[in-house]
C-alpha positions as CSV (number, residue, x, y, z in Angstrom):
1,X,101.2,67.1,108.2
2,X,101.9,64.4,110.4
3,X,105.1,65.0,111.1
4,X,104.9,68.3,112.4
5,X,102.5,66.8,114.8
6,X,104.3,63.8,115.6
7,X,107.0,66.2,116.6
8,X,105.3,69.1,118.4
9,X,102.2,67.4,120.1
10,X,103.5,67.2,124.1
11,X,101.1,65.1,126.6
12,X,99.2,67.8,128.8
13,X,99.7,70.3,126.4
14,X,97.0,72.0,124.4
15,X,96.3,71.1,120.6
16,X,96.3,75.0,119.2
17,X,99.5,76.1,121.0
18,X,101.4,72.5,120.1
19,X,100.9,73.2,116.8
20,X,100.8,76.7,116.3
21,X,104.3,78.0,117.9
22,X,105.3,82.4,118.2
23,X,106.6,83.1,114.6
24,X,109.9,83.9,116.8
25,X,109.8,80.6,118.0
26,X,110.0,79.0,115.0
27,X,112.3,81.1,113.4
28,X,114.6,80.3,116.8
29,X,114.0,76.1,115.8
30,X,115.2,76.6,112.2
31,X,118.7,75.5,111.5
32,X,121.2,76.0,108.5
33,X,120.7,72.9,105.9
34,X,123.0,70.4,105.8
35,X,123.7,70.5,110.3
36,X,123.0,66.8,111.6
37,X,122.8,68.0,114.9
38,X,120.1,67.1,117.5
39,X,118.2,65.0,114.8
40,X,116.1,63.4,117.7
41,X,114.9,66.5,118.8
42,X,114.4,68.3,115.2
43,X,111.4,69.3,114.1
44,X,109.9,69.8,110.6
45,X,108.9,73.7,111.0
46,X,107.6,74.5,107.5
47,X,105.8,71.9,105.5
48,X,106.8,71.3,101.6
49,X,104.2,70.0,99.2
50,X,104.4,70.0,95.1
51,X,101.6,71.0,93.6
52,X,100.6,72.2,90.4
53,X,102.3,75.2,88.9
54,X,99.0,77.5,86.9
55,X,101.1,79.9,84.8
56,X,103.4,76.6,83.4
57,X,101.8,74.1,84.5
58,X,104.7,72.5,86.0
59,X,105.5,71.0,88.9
60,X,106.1,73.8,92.0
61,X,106.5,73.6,95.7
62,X,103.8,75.0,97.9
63,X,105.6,75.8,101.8
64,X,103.2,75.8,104.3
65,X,104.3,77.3,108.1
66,X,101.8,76.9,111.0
67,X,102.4,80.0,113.1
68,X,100.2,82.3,116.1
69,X,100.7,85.8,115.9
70,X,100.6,87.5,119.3
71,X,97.1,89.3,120.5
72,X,95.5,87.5,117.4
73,X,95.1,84.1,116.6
74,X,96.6,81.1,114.5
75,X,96.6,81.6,111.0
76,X,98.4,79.1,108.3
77,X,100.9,80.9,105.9
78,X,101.2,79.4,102.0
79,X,104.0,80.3,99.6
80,X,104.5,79.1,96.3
81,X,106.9,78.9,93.9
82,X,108.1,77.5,90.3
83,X,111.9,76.9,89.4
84,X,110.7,76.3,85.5
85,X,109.1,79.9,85.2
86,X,109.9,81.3,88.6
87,X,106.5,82.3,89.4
88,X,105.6,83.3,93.0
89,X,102.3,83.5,95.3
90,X,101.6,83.6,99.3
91,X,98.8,84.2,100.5
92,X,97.5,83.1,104.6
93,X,94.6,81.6,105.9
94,X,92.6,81.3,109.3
95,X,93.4,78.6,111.3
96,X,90.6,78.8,113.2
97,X,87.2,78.7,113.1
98,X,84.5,81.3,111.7
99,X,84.3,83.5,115.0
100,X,80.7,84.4,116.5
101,X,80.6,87.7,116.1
102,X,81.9,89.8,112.9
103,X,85.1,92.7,113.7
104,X,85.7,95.8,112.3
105,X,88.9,97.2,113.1
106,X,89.8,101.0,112.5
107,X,93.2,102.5,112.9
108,X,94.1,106.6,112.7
109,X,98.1,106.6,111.0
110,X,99.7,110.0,112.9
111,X,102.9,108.8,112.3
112,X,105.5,107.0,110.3
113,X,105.7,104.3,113.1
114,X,102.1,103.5,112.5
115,X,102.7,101.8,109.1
116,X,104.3,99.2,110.5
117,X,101.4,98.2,112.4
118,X,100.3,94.1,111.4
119,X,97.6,93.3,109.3
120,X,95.6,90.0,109.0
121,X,94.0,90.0,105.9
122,X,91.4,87.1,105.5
123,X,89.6,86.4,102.0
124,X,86.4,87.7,103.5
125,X,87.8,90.9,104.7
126,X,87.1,94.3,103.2
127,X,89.6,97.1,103.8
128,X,89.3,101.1,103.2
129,X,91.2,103.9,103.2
130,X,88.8,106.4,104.4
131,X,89.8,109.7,103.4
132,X,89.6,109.0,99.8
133,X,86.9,106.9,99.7
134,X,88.9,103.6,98.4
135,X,87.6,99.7,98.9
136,X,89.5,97.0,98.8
137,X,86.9,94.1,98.3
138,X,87.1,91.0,99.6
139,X,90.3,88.8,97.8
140,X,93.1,86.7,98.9
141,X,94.4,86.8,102.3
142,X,97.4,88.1,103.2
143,X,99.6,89.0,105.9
144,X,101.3,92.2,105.7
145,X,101.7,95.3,106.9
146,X,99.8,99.2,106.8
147,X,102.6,100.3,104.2
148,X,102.4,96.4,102.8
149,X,98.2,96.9,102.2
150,X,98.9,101.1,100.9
151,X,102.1,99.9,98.8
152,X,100.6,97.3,97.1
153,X,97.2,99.3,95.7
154,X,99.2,102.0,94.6
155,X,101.2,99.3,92.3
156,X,98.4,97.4,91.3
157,X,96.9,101.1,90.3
158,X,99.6,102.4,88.7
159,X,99.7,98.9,86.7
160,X,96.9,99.7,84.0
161,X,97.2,102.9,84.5
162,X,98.7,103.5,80.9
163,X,96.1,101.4,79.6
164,X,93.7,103.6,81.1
165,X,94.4,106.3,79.7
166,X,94.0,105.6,76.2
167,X,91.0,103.7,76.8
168,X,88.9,105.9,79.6
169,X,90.4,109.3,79.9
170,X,88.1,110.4,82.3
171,X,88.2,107.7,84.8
172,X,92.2,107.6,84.7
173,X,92.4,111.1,85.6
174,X,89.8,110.3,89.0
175,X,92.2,107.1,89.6
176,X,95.9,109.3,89.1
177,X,94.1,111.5,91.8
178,X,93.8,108.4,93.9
179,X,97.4,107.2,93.4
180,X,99.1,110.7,94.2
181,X,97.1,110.7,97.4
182,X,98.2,107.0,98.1
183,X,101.7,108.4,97.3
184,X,101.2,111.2,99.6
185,X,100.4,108.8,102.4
186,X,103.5,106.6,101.7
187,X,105.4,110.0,102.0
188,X,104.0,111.1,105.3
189,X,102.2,113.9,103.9
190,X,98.9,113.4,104.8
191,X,98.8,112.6,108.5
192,X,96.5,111.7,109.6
193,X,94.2,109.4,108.0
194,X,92.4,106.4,108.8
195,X,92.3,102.4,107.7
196,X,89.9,100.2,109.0
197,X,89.2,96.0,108.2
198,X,85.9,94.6,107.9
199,X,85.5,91.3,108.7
200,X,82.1,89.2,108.8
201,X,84.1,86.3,110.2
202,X,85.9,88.0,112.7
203,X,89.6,86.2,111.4
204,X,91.2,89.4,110.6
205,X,92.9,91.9,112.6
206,X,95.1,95.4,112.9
207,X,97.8,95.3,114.9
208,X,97.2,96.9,118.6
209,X,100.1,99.4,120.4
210,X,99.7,99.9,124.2
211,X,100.6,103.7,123.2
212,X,97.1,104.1,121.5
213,X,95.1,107.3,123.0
214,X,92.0,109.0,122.3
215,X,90.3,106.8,119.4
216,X,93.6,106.0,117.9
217,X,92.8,102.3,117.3
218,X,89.5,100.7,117.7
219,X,87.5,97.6,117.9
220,X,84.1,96.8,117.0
221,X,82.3,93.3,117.3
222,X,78.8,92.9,114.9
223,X,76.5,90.3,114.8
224,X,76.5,89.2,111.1
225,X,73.3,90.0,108.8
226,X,71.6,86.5,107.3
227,X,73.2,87.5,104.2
228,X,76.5,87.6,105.3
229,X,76.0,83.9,107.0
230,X,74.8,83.1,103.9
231,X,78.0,84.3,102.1
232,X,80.2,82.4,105.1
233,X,78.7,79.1,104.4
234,X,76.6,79.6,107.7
235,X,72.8,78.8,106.8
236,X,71.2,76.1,108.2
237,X,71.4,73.4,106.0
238,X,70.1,70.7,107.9
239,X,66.2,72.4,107.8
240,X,64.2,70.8,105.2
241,X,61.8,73.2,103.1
242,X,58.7,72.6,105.9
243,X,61.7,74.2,108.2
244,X,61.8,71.3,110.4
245,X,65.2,70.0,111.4
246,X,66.5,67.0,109.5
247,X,66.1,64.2,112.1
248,X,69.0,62.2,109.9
249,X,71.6,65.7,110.9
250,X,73.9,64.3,113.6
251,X,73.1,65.4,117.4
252,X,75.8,68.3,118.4
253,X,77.1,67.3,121.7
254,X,76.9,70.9,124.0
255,X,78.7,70.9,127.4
256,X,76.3,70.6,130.5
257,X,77.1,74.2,131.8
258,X,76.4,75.7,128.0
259,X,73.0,74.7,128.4
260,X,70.4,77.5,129.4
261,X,69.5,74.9,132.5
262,X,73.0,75.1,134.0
263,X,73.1,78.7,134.0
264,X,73.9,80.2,137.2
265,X,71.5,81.2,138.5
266,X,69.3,78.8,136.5
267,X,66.6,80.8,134.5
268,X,62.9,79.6,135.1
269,X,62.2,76.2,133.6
270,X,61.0,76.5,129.6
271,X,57.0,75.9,130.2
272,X,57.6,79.1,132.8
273,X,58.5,81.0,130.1
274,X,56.1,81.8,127.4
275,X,58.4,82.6,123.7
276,X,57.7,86.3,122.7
277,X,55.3,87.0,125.9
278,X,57.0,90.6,125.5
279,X,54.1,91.8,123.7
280,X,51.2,90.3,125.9
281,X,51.5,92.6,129.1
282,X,53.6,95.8,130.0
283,X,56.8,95.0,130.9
284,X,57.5,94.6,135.5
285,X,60.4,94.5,137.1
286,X,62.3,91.1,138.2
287,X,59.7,89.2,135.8
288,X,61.7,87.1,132.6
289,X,60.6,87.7,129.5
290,X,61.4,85.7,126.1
291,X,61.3,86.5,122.7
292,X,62.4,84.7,119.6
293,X,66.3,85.3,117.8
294,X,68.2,83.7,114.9
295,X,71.4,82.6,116.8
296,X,74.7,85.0,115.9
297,X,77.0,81.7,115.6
298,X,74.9,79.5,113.3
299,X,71.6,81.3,112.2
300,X,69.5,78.7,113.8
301,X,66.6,79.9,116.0
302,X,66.7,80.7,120.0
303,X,65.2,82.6,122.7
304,X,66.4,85.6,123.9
305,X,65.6,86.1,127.5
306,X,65.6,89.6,129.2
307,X,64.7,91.0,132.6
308,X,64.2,94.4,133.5
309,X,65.8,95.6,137.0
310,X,65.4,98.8,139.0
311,X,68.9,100.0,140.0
312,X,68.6,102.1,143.2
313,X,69.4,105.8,143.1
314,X,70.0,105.3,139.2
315,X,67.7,104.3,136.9
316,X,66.0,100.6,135.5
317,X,68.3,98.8,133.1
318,X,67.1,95.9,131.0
319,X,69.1,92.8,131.2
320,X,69.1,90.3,127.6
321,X,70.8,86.8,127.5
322,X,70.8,84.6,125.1
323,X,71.9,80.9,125.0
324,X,71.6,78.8,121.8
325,X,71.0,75.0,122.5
326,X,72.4,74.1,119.5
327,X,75.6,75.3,118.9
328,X,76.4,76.7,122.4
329,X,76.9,80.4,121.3
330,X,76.2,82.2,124.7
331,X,76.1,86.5,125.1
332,X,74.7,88.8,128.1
333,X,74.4,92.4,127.8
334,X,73.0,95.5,130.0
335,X,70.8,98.0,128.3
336,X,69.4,101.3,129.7
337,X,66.3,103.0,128.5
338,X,64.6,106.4,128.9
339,X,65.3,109.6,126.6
340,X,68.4,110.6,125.5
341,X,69.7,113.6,128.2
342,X,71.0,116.9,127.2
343,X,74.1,116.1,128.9
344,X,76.6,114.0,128.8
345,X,78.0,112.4,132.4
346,X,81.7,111.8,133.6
347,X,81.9,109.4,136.8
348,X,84.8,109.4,138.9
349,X,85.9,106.9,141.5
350,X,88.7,107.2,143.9
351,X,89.7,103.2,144.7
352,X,91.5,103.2,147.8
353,X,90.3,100.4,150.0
354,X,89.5,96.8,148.9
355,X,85.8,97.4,149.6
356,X,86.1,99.8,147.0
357,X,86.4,97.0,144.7
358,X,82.7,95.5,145.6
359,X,81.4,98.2,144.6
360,X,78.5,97.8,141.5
361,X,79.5,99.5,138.3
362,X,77.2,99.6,135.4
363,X,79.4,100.2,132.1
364,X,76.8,101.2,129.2
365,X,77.7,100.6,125.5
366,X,78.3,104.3,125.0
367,X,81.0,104.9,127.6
368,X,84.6,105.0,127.6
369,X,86.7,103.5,131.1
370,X,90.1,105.4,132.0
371,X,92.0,104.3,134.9
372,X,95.3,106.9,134.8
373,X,97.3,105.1,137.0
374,X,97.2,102.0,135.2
375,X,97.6,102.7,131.8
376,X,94.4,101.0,131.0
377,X,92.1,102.9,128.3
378,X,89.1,101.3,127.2
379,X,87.0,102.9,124.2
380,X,83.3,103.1,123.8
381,X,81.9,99.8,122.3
382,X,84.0,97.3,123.8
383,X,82.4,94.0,125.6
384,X,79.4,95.7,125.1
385,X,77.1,97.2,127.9
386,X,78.1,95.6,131.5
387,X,76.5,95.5,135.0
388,X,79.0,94.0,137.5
389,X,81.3,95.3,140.1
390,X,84.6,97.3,140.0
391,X,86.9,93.8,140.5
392,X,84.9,91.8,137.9
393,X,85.2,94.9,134.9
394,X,89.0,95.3,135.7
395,X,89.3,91.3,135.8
396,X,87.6,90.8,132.9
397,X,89.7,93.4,130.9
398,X,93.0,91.6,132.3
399,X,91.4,88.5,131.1
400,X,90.8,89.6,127.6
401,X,93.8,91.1,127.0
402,X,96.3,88.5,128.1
403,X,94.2,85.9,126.2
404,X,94.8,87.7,122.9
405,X,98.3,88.5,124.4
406,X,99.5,85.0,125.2
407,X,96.9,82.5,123.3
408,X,95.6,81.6,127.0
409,X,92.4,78.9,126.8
410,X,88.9,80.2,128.2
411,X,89.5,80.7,132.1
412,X,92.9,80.3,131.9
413,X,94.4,82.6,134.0
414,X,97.6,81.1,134.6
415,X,100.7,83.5,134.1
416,X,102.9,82.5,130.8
417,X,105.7,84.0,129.6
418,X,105.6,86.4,126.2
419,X,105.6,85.6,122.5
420,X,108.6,85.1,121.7
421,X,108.1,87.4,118.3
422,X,107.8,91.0,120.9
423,X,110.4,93.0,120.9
424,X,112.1,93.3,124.1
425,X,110.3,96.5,124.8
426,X,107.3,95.6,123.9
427,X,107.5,92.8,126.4
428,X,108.5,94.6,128.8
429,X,105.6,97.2,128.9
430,X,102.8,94.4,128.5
431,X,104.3,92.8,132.2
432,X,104.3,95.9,133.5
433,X,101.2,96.9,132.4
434,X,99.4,93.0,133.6
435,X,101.1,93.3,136.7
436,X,99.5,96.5,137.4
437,X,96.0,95.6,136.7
438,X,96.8,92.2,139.1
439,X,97.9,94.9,142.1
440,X,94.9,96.7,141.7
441,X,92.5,93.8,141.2
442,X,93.8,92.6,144.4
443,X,93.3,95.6,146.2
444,X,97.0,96.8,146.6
445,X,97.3,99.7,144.4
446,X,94.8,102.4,144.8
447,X,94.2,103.9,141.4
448,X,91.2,106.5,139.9
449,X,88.6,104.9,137.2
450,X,87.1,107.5,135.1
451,X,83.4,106.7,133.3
452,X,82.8,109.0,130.6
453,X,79.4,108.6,129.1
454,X,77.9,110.7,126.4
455,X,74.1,109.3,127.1
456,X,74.8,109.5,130.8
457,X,73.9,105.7,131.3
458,X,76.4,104.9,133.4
459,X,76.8,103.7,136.9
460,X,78.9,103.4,139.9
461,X,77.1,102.3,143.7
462,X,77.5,105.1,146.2
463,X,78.4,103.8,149.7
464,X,76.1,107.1,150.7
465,X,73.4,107.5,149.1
466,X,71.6,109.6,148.9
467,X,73.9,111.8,150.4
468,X,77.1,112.6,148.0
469,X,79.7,109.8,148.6
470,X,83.0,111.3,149.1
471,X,85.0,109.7,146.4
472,X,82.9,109.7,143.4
473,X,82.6,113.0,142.0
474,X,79.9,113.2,139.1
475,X,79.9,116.1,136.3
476,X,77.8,116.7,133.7
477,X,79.4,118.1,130.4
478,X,78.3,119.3,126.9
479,X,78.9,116.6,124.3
480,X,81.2,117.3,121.5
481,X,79.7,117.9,117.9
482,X,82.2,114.5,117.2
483,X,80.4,112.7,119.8
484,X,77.0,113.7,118.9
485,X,77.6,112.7,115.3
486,X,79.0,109.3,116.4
487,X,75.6,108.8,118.6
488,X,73.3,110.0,115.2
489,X,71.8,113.0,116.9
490,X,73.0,115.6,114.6
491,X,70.3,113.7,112.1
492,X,67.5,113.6,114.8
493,X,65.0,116.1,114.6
494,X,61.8,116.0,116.8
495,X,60.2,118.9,116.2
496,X,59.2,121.5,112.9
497,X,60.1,118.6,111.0
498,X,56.6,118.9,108.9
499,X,57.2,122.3,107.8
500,X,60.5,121.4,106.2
501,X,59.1,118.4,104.7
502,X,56.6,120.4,102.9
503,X,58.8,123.0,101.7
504,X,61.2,120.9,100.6
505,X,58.2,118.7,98.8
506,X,57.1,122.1,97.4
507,X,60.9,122.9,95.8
508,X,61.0,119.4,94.5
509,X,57.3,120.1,92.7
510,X,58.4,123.5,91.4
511,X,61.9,122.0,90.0
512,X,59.6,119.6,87.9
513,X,57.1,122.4,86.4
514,X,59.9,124.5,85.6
515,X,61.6,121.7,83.7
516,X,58.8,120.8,82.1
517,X,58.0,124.3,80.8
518,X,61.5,124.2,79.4
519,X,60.8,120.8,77.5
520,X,57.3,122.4,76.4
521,X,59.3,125.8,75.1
522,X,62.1,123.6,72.9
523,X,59.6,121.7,71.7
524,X,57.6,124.6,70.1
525,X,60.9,126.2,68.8
């Protein structure tokens, strides 16, 4: 594809967003065949190749468009077709590389607007339809849409249905159920239900709305099992079978600062540190402990180094980081300990001053972050558990979200302007919404962040403690039978559990007797 590069690489500008315009973008640089005009300037937006036709076995053409889709990432799009037997086939592919954490996306439909949320489809990805219990497995990529994905397993049902009938009676009755209630969703008749994309690569993706409330759409990075490394072409293949590192592997060259040595500050130096030293002594505050991990990004093994810390008037968290001197994968994450409380804990901070911005915030795993006046919702899950102040949570969200927005570089920050594929309105809401958070980040718009917590292990410094600091205003609250089902606690039982176990041991033993009694009587009559 040289000439697509010849024509879009510019001097200072980077490789990914050279190559991979807006799709509006390159819709824009299309012309109408046969126009001679600005032939200097042309570029060659979509890429023909012939290639083997597999139902003829003719010669086709295979189109190949490199595009970015906003808030997601590049992706190359493939179409083929046949002008001796006219057959057609597009699928897409990632563009990028295998990402260091698996997603699982999961998306409540209310409305009819909802199905025409995007979908990136990769070939690892498994999608379900929850309410009915339906998988689609892993397959060809695609890029489509929520009616696109619903649409086309109804068909593809519906298809062999016929067959089915004559041939498994049974089962084609379970399946027509399946395809009415598919039907039914097409129709808008059974709002609402849920779709959600499970990715071990992380290259798929459900379109986002800045409407999205109250668990509407969510986002949930995994670390991937060795088995789905295995399946991703991840193991380490450059161990021998004595699982020592093939000397003949090439060296990967890691930048200085990815290097547990340039970490800021620097941990102790390695013979400080003795690997899996967790388990020799009780754990004491502000001492660094190491223990051995498989690496997320490439399965190879590391340290993971944690530190406990007592947080005054709060409790003592448990900070882990983990840097991985061969491939560079880098993570740090806050946990909290103790039992799990009765009560649940909402945290309320009134920002009003700049100073109100160095204040520490510790953002557990568990909680949710609202901030009313700035339209900034931020479910339970995401980044993980944090410990850092007010300005650095709110910058980091701006960061994170204008990255995905505008296919910014890591510590980019500069302003650009916005894909070109939004709608008008939709690009108008997003600057609103970044220029909002960039007001209150620099301390001129108060605005109220709200820390809802189930497992109360959240965190916000009082400038008064221990008396009550006049703007944050802590309440303790019941948690919802939804909540305590999401946490696993409806499943938890402590106490009396022996008594159930037996009599449920003793049920299982009388079952058997009786049924072999009944075996005993038919085989004397």
């Amino acid at each position: 594809m040289s000439g697509t590069e010849d024509a879009a690489i510019q001097p200072g500008k980077p490789l990914a967003q050279a190559l991979f315009e807006d799709m509006g973008r390159q819709v824009e640089s299309m012309r109408p065949n046969g126009s001679q005009e600005n032939d200097e300037t042309d570029q060659k937006v979509v890429e023909e190749i012939e290639s083997l036709c597999m139902n003829c076995h003719e010669d086709g053409v295979t189109r190949l468009l490199l595009t970015r889709i906003p808030f997601f990432r590049e992706i190359v799009i493939m179409s083929f077709s046949c002008e001796h037997c006219h057959f057609k086939n597009s699928e897409i592919q990632s563009a990028g590389e295998i990402q260091q954490r698996g997603a699982r996306y999961t998306l409540r439909l209310e409305r009819e607007e909802d199905f025409q949320r995007q979908v990136v489809k990769s070939d690892t990805c498994t999608l379900r339809v929850e309410d009915i219990d339906l998988e689609i497995p892993p397959g060809r990529g695609q890029y489509t849409n929520i009616e696109g994905v619903v649409s086309s397993v109804r068909q593809d049902l519906e298809s062999q249905q016929a067959a089915r009938m004559e041939q498994m009676p049974e089962i084609a009755k379970k399946v027509a159920v399946v395809i009415q209630s598919l039907a039914d969703m097409l129709d808008g008749k059974r709002y609402p239900f849920t779709i959600s994309a499970d990715d071990p690569s992380g290259n798929s993706w459900i379109e986002p709305s800045m409407h999205d409330r109250g668990g509407k759409y969510t986002k949930h990075e995994f670390s991937r099992t060795a088995e789905q490394n295995a399946a991703l072409g991840l193991g380490d293949t450059s161990a021998t079978a004595d699982g020592v590192l093939d000397s003949s592997a090439p060296a990967t060259e890691i930048r200085p600062e990815y290097h547990a040595s340039g970490m800021v500050p620097a941990l102790p130096e390695r013979d400080r540190i003795t690997t899996n030293n967790v388990d020799d002594e009780d754990i004491i505050e502000n001492e660094v402990y190491s223990f051995p991990a498989s690496c997320p990004g490439c399965t190879r093994s590391c340290a993971t180094n944690m530190k406990m810390v007592n947080i005054p008037h709060f409790k003592q968290v448990v900070l882990m980081s983990t840097v991985c001197e061969h491939c560079g994968y880098r993570s740090n994450e806050v946990k909290t300990g103790g039992k799990v409380p009765e009560l649940g804990r909402k945290i309320t901070l009134r920002v009003q001053r700049s100073d109100d911005l160095a204040r520490d915030v510790l953002k557990s795993e568990s909680a949710a972050l609202y901030c009313p006046e700035l339209q900034l919702r931020v479910e339970p899950g995401t980044l993980g558990g944090k410990f850092t102040t007010v300005e650095g949570l709110l910058t980091q969200f701006r960061n994170d979200l204008r990255a995905q927005a505008f296919g910014l570089e890591d510590g980019d920050t500069d302003e650009v302007p916005a894909s070109d594929s939004m709608e008008p309105e939709a690009k108008r809401t997003w600057t609103e919404f970044f220029d909002g958070l960039s007001a209150a980040i620099s301390g001129n718009l108060p605005f109220t962040m709200i820390l809802e917590d189930p497992l109360a292990s959240s965190y916000v410094q009082s400038y008064t403690a221990p008396e009550p600091d006049p703007q944050i205003d802590v309440e303790d609250y019941e948690r919802t039978h939804e909540e305590e089902e999401h946490l696993g606690l409806n499943d938890i039982k402590t106490e009396g559990y022996e008594e159930e176990h037996a009599a449920e041991q003793a049920r299982i033993a009388a079952e058997l007797k009786g049924e072999e009694g009944v075996e005993e009587t038919t085989k004397g009559d």
